[in-house]
C-alpha positions in Angstrom: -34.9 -54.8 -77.4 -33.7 -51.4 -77.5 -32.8 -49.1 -74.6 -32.9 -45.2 -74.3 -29.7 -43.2 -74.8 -28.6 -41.9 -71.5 -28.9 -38.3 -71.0 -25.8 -37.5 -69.9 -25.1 -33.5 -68.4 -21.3 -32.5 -69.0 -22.0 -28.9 -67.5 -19.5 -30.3 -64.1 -19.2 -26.9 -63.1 -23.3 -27.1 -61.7 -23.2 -30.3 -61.1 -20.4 -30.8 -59.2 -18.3 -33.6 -60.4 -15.3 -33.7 -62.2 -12.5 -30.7 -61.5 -12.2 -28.8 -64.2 -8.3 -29.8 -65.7 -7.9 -26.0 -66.0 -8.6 -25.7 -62.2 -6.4 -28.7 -61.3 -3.6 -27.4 -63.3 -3.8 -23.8 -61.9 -4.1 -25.4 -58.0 -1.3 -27.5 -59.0 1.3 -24.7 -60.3 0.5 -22.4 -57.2 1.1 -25.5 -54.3 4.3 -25.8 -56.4 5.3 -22.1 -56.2 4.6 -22.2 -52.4 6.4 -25.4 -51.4 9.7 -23.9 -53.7 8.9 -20.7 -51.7 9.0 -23.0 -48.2 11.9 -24.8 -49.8 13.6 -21.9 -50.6 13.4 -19.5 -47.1 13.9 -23.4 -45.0 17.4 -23.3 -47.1 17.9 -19.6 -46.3 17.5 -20.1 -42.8 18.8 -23.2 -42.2 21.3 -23.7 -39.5 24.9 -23.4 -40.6 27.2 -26.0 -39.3 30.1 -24.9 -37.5 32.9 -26.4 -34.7 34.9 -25.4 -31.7 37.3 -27.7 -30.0 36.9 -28.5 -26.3 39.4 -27.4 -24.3 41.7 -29.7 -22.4 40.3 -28.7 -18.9 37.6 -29.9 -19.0 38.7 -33.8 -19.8 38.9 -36.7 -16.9 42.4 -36.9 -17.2 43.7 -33.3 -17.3 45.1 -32.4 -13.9 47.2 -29.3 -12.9 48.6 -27.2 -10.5 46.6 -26.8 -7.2 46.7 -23.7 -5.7 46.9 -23.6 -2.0 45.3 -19.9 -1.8 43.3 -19.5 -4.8 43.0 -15.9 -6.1 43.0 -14.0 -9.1 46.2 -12.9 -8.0 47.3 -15.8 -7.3 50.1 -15.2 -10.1 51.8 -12.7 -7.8 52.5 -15.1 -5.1 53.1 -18.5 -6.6 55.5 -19.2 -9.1 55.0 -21.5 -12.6 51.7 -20.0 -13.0 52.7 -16.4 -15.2 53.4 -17.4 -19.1 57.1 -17.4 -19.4 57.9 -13.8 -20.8 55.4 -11.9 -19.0 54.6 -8.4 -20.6 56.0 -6.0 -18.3 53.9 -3.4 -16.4 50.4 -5.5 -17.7 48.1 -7.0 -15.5 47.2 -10.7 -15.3 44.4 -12.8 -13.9 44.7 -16.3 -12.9 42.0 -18.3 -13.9 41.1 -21.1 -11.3 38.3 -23.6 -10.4 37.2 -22.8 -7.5 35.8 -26.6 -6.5 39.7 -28.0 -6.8 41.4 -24.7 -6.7 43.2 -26.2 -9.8 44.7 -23.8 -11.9 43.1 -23.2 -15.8 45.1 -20.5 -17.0 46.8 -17.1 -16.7 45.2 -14.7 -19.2 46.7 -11.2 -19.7 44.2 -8.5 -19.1 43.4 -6.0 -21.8 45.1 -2.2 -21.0 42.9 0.7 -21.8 44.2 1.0 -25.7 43.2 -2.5 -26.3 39.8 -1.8 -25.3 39.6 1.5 -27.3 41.1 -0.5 -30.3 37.6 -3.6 -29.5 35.4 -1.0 -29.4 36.7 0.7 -32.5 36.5 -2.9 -34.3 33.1 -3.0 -33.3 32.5 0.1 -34.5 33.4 -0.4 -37.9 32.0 -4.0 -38.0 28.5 -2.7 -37.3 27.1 -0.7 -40.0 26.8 -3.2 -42.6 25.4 -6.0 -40.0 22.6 -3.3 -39.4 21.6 -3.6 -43.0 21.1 -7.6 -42.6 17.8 -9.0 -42.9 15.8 -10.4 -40.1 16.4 -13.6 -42.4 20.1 -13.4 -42.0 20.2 -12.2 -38.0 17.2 -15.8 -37.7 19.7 -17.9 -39.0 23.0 -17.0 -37.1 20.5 -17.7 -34.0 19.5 -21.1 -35.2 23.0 -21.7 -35.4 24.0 -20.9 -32.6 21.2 -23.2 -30.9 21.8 -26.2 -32.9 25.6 -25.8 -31.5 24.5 -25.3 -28.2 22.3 -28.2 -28.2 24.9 -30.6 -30.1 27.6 -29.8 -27.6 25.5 -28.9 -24.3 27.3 -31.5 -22.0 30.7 -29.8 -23.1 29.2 -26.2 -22.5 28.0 -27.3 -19.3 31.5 -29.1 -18.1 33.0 -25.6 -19.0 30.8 -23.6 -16.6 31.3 -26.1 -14.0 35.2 -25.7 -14.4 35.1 -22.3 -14.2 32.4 -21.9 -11.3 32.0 -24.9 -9.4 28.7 -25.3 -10.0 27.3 -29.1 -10.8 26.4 -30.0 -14.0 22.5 -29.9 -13.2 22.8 -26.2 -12.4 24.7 -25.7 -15.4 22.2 -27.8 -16.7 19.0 -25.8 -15.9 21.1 -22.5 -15.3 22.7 -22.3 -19.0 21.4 -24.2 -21.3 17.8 -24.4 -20.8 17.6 -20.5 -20.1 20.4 -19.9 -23.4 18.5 -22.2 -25.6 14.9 -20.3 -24.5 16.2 -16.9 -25.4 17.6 -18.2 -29.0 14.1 -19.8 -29.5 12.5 -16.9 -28.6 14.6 -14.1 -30.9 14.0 -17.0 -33.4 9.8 -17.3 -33.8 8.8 -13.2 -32.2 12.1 -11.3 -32.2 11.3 -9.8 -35.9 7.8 -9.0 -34.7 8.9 -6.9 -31.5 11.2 -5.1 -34.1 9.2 -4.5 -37.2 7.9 -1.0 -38.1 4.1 -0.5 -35.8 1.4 1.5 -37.0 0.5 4.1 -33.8 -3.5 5.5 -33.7 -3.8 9.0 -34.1 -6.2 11.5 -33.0 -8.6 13.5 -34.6 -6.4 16.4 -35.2 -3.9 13.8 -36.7 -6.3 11.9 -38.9 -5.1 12.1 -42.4 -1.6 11.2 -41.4 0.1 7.9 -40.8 2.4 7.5 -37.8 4.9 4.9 -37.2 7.7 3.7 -34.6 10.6 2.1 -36.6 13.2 0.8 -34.2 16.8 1.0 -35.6 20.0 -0.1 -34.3 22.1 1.9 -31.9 25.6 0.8 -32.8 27.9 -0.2 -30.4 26.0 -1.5 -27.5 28.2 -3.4 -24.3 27.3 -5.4 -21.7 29.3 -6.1 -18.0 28.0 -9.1 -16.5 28.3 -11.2 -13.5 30.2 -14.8 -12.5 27.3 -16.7 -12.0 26.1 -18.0 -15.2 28.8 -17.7 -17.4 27.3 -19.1 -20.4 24.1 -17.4 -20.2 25.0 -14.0 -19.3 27.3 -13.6 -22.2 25.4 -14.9 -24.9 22.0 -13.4 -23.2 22.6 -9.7 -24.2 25.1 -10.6 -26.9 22.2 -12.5 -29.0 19.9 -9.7 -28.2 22.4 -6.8 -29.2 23.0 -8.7 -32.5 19.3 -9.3 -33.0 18.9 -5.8 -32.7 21.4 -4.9 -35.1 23.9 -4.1 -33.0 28.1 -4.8 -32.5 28.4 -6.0 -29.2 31.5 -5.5 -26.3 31.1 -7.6 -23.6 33.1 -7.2 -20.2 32.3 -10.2 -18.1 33.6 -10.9 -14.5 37.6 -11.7 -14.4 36.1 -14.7 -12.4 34.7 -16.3 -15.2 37.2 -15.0 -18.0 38.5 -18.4 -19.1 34.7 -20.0 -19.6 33.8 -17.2 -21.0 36.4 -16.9 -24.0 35.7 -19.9 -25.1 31.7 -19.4 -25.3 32.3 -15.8 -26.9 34.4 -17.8 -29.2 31.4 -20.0 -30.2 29.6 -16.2 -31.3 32.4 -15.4 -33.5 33.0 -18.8 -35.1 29.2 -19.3 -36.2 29.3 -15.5 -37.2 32.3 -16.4 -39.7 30.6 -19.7 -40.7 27.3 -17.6 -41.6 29.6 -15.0 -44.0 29.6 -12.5 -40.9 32.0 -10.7 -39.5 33.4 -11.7 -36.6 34.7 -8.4 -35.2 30.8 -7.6 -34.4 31.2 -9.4 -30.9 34.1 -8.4 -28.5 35.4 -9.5 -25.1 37.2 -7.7 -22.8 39.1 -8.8 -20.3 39.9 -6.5 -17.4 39.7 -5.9 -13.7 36.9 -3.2 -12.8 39.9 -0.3 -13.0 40.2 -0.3 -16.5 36.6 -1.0 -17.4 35.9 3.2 -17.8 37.5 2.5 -21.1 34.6 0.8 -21.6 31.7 2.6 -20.0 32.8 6.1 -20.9 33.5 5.2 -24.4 31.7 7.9 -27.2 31.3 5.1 -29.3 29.2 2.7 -27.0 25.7 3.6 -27.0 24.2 1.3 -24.1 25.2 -0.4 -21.5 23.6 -3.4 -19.9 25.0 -4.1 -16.4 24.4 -7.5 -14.1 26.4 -7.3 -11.1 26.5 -5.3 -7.6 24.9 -1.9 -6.6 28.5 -0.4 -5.5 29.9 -1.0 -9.4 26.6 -0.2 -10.8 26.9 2.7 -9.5 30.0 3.6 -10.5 29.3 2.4 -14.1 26.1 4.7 -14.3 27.9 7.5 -13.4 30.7 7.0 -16.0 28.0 6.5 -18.8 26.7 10.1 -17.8 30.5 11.2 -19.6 28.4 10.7 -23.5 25.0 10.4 -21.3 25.0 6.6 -22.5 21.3 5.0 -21.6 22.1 2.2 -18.7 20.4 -0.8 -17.8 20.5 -1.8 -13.9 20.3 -5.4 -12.6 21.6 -4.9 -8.7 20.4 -7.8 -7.0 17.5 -8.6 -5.0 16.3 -10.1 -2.0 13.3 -12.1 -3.3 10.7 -13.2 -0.8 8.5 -16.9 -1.2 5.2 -15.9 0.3 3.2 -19.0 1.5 0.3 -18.3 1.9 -2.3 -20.1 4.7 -3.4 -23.8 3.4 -0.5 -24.2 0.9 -0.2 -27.5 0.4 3.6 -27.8 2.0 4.9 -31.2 0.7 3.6 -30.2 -3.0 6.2 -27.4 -3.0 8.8 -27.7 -0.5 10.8 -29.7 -3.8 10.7 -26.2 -5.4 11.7 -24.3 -2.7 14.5 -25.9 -2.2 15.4 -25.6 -6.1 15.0 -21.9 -5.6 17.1 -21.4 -2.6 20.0 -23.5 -3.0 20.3 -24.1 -6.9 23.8 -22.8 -8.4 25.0 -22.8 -4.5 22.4 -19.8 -3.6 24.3 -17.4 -6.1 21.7 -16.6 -7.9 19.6 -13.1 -8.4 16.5 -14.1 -8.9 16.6 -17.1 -6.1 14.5 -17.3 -3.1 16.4 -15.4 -0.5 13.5 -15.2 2.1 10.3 -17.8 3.0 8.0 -15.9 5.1 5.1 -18.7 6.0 2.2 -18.2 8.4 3.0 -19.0 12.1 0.5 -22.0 11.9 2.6 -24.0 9.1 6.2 -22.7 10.4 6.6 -25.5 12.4 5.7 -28.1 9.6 8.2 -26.1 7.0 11.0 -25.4 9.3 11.1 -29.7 9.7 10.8 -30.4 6.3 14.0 -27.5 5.2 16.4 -28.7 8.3 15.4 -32.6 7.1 16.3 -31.9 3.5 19.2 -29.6 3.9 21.1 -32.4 5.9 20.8 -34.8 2.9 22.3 -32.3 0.6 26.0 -33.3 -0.5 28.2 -30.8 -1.3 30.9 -31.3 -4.2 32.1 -31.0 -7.5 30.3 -32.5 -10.8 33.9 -33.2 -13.4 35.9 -36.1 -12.8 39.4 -35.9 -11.8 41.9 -38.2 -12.2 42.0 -38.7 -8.5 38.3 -39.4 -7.8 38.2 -42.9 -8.7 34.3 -42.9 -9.4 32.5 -40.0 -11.0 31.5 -37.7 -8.4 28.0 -37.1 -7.3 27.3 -33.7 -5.9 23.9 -31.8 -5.2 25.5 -28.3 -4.0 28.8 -27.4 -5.8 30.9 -24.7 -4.7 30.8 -20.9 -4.6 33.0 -19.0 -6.7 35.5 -17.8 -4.3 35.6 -18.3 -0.1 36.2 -14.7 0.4 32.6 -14.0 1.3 33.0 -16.5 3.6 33.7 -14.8 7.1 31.3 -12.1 6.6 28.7 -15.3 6.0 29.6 -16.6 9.2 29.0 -13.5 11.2 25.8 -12.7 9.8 24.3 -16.4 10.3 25.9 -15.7 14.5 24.4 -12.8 14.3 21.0 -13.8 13.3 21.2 -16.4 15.7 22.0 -13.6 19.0 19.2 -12.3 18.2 17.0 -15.1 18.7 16.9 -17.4 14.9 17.4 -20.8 15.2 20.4 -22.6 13.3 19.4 -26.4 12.2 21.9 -27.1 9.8 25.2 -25.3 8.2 26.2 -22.0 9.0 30.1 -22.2 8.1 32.2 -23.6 5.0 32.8 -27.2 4.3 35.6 -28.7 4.2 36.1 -31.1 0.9 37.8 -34.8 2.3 40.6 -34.3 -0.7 40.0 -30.8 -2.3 41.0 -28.8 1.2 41.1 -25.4 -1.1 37.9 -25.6 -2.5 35.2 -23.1 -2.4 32.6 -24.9 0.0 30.0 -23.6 1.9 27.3 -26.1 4.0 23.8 -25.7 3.0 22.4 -23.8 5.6 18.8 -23.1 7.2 18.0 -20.5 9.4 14.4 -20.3 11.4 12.2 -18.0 13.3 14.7 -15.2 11.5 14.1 -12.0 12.4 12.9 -10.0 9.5 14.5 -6.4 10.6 17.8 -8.6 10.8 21.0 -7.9 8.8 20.7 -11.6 7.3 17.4 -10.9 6.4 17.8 -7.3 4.8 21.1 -7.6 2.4 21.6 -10.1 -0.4 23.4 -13.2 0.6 23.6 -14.8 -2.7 24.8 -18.2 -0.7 22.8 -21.6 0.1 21.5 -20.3 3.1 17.4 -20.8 3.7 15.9 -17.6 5.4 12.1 -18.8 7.2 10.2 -16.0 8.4 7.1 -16.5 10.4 4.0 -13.9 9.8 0.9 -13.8 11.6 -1.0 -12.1 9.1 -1.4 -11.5 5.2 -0.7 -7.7 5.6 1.8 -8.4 7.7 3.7 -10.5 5.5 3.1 -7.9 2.3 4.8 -5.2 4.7 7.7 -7.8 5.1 8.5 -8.9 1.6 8.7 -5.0 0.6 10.9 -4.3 3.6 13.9 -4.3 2.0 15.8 -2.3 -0.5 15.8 -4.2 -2.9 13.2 -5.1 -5.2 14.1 -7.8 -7.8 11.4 -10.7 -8.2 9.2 -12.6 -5.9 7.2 -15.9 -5.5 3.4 -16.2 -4.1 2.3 -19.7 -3.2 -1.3 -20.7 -2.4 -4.5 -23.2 -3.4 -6.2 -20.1 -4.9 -4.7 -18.2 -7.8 -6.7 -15.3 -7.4 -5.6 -14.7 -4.0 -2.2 -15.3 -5.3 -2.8 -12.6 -7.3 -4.1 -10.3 -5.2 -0.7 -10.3 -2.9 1.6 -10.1 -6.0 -0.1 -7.1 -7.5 1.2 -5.3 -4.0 4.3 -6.6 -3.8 7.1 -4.0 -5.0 9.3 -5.7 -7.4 9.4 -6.0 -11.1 8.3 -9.5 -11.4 6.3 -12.2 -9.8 5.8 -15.8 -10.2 2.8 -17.6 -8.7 3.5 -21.1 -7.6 7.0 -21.4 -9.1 10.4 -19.6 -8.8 12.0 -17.3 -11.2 10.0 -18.5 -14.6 9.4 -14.8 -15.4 13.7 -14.6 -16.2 12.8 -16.7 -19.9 11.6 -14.1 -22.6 9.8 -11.8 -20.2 11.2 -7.9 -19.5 13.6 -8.4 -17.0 14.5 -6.1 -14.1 13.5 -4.6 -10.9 12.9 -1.6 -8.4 14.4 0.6 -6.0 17.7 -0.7 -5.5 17.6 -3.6 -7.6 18.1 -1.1 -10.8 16.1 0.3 -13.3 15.5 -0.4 -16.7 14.7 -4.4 -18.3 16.4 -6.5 -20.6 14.5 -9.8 -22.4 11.5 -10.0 -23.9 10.4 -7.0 -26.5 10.5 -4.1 -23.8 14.5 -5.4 -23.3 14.9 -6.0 -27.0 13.7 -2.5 -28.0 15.8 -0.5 -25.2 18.9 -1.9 -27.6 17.7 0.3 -30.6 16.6 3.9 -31.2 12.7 4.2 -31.3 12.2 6.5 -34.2 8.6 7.5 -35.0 8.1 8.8 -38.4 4.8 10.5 -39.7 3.7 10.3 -43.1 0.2 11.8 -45.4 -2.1 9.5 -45.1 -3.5 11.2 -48.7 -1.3 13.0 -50.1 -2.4 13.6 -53.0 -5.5 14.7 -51.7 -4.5 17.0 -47.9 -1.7 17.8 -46.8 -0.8 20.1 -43.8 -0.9 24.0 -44.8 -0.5 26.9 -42.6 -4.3 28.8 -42.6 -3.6 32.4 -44.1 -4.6 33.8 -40.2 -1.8 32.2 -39.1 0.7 32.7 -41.2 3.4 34.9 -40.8 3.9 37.7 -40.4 0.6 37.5 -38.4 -2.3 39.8 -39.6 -4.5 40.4 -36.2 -3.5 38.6 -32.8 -6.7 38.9 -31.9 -7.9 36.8 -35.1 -5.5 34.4 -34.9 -6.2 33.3 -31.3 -9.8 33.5 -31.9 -8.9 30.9 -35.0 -7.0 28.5 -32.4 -9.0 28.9 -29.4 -11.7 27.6 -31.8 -9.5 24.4 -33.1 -9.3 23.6 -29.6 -13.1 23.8 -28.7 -13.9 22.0 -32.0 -11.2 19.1 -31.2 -11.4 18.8 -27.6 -14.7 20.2 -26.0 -16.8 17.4 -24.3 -20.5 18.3 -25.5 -20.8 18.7 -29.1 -22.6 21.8 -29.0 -19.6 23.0 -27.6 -17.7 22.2 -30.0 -20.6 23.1 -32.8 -19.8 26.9 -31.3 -16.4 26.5 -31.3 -16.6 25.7 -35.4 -18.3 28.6 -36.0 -15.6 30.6 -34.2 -13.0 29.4 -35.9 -14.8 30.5 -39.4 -16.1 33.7 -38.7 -11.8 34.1 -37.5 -10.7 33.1 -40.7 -13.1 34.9 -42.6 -12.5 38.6 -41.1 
């Protein structure tokens, strides 16, 4: 018995079936280009490995002198603590921590030629990091963040030697907030940088306008104690994003912390072929810092600190009118609004007023509450704040056990007095103190920098406590009776740095932060708007913003740059009735009274009319 041939139909490309091996091939070579292309830019940006060795200080067993009146000074009164041939006629600063008032080091401070001479390194160090790829500048930042998340406990043990702070402040203060910024400059720091296309108008329309945005040079920055990782390597990863060189001028409270975390910048610059000499530290106490600000070579200057030196350092920069950005300090209000759910936040009020010991710019300096919830708020503060431990967060040999702290000390206890008399005096005038209000004294560490968590009620809003920056762990609650009246409070100070708004509806949230006069809000939360967000504020907080792409941008030159759009085909030409010397005045005005019309009228007829004028002018 005999069966049909099959019919079979080879023509795969109609009917579907197998790929065509020319297809397969082709798909095969171009996955292969791209994933040596992946493989290739993953190696190029690949973290580099590098190390720094911890220093001593910050080890369970080192111990050292105590110093029974802790200073920066302290050199001049104490003996053993200057190196033994001390430069004469050069200043020193004594480098302490201020939870044990053990001494860390005596570092010679930098004279006004030594400056010049970092700012001239800089200077030459800068032009050819400008001409690094966005590649290269990625991969020195992924560097440094692998480091700083290999060796974060060692980081944050050296902030808490050098501040007092406890290793969870360090903890949310300086590494979390660090490793943020590096991630950010990472995945959107080339786009807030790269070249933009602008629109142009009709007058405009066959040419192509752009904004490149090119380094400035030598940029500096003068920061505060507070965070001493995080406010060096904050603008000093920015500035080298940018393109810059970098001089940095930190607190002489911080100087020994901060060496050694500027020293992490220079060692993963050499490790990545760069050269080091593009960041620079100076160390200095405010009287020799002009070398700094009124330096011809330094063409920004970013300053964190008080409104007294800020002032001071814009004035310098006006010497070479160098651009200055202004963080002063705030006074940031917590409005809680009517309903709020009180036991779902009060965990992260008291994170924003007493985290890092209250020294902090962006922490919750004032809770203003309605009247009808005071009560309930003002229980909940005073039954909190008595649980709170103050202490230190390193181990000494002397401890025994590990310490456990939730408030660690303030930098210095110099502020101390003046603390006091504003807490008395808020309470003359009719505020009720439930807890702290004076330093605390440390069972076995009798020098160091204490001060009891403190809260304050029924404060007075017009109030000296209530109008200046404490920058302690002192809780402010403020009773209001109404929304307005509350709005009128927040903006009642001078300052204007950041605020919170907390409620069960976002919208009306909103609707009190949009009136609020500051430079940033956060609803239902504290200071989330310092991570990769334009930082700064208003009236006397400063002026200007660092962080994010508005902060990232003020650190280069904004050049825009106009090009044909068709060259080949129009280009701009001066119209013979305009050119000089000029034929008829009368003509020529009739010629660009017309452009106008024919650009800019509203109605078209207008503009119609305003055509013809312009042709009957360049035809006389």
């Amino acid at each position: 018995m005999g069966y049909p041939e099959p019919d079979y139909d080879f023509d795969y490309d109609d009917e579907g079936g197998i790929i065509d091996p020319v297809k397969l091939l082709t798909i095969c070579f171009v996955l292969g280009i791209w994933l040596v292309w992946q493989r290739y830019h993953s190696i190029l940006n690949r973290a580099i490995f590098f190390k720094l060795a911890p220093p001593p200080q910050i080890k369970d067993t080192w111990t050292a002198q105590k110093l029974p009146q802790p200073s920066l000074e302290a050199h001049l009164n104490f003996d053993g603590l200057l190196p033994n041939f001390p430069l004469p006629d050069r200043k020193y600063i004594t480098a302490y921590d201020p939870a044990t008032a053990y001494h860390l080091d005596t570092i010679l401070a930098d004279s006004d030629i030594e400056i010049s001479r970092k700012i001239a390194l800089a200077h030459e160090a800068q032009p050819k990091w400008a001409a690094t790829s966005f590649d290269d500048r990625r991969r020195v930042m992924r560097s440094l963040k692998k480091w700083l998340v290999d060796n974060q406990e060692t980081c944050a043990k050296v902030a808490c030697r050098d501040t007092g702070k406890t290793m969870l402040d360090a903890a949310l203060g300086e590494i979390i907030t660090t490793c943020s910024k590096l991630d950010w400059l990472i995945n959107h720091g080339e786009r807030a940088l790269s070249p933009e296309a602008r629109y142009n108008n009709l007058i405009m329309f066959y040419k192509s306008s752009y904004v490149y945005y090119e380094p400035l040079g030598v940029v500096a920055a003068i920061t505060s104690w507070n965070y001493p990782l995080h406010n060096a390597w904050s603008p000093i990863i920015a500035g080298l994003f940018a393109g810059n060189s970098v001089v940095l001028k930190c607190s002489e409270h911080v100087i020994w912390s901060t060496t050694w975390f500027v020293q992490a910048i220079k060692e993963c610059l050499k490790a990545c072929g760069h050269d080091e000499n593009l960041v620079q530290l100076v160390c200095c106490y405010p009287e020799e810092a002009k070398a700094l600000t009124k330096s011809p070579f330094v063409r920004h200057i970013t300053f964190i600190g008080s409104e007294k030196v800020g002032r001071i350092v814009a004035q310098d920069a006006t010497e070479y009118l160098t651009p200055v950005t202004l963080e002063l300090g705030g006074k940031d209000p917590a409005i809680i609004l009517p309903s709020t759910d009180l036991e779902k936040w009060i965990s992260l009020l008291m994170r924003g007023v007493y985290q890092n010991a209250g020294q902090n710019c962006i922490g919750i300096e004032r809770i203003l509450v309605h009247e009808s919830q005071y009560d309930d708020l003002f229980s909940m503060f005073t039954e909190r704040a008595e649980k709170l431990r103050p202490g230190h967060s390193l181990k000494s040999p002397g401890d025994g056990v590990a310490p456990v702290a939730d408030v660690g000390a303030m930098v210095s206890a110099e502020r101390f007095p003046g603390l006091e008399r504003v807490v008395h005096d808020a309470v003359d005038q009719g505020a009720v103190l439930s807890v702290g209000g004076e330093p605390w004294q440390h069972p076995y560490l009798e020098q160091g920098s204490y001060f009891k968590p403190t809260v304050l009620g029924d404060v007075n809003p017009d109030s000296e406590v209530a109008q200046y920056e404490l920058f302690a762990p002192i809780a402010l609650i403020i009773k209001y009776d109404t929304i307005e009246q509350a709005i009128d409070i927040a903006n009642g100070t001078r300052y204007g740095l950041g605020a919170s708004v907390f409620g069960p509806v976002r919208d009306d949230c909103l609707k009190v932060a949009k009136q609020l006069h500051c430079g940033m809000v956060a609803i239902n939360d504290f200071g989330v708007f310092y991570v990769n967000l334009p930082f700064g504020g208003v009236k006397f907080s400063g002026y200007g913003r660092f962080g994010g792409p508005e902060g990232l941008r003020a650190l280069t030159n904004a050049k825009a740059i106009v090009v044909d759009r068709w060259g080949w085909a129009i280009q701009t030409s001066i119209p013979s009735v305009l050119d000089y010397p000029v034929r008829s005045v009368t003509q020529s005005w009739d010629f660009i009274s017309g452009m106008v019309g024919f650009l800019y009228a509203d109605a078209w007829r207008t503009r119609i009319d305003a055509l013809m004028k312009m042709v009957r002018a360049s035809g006389r």
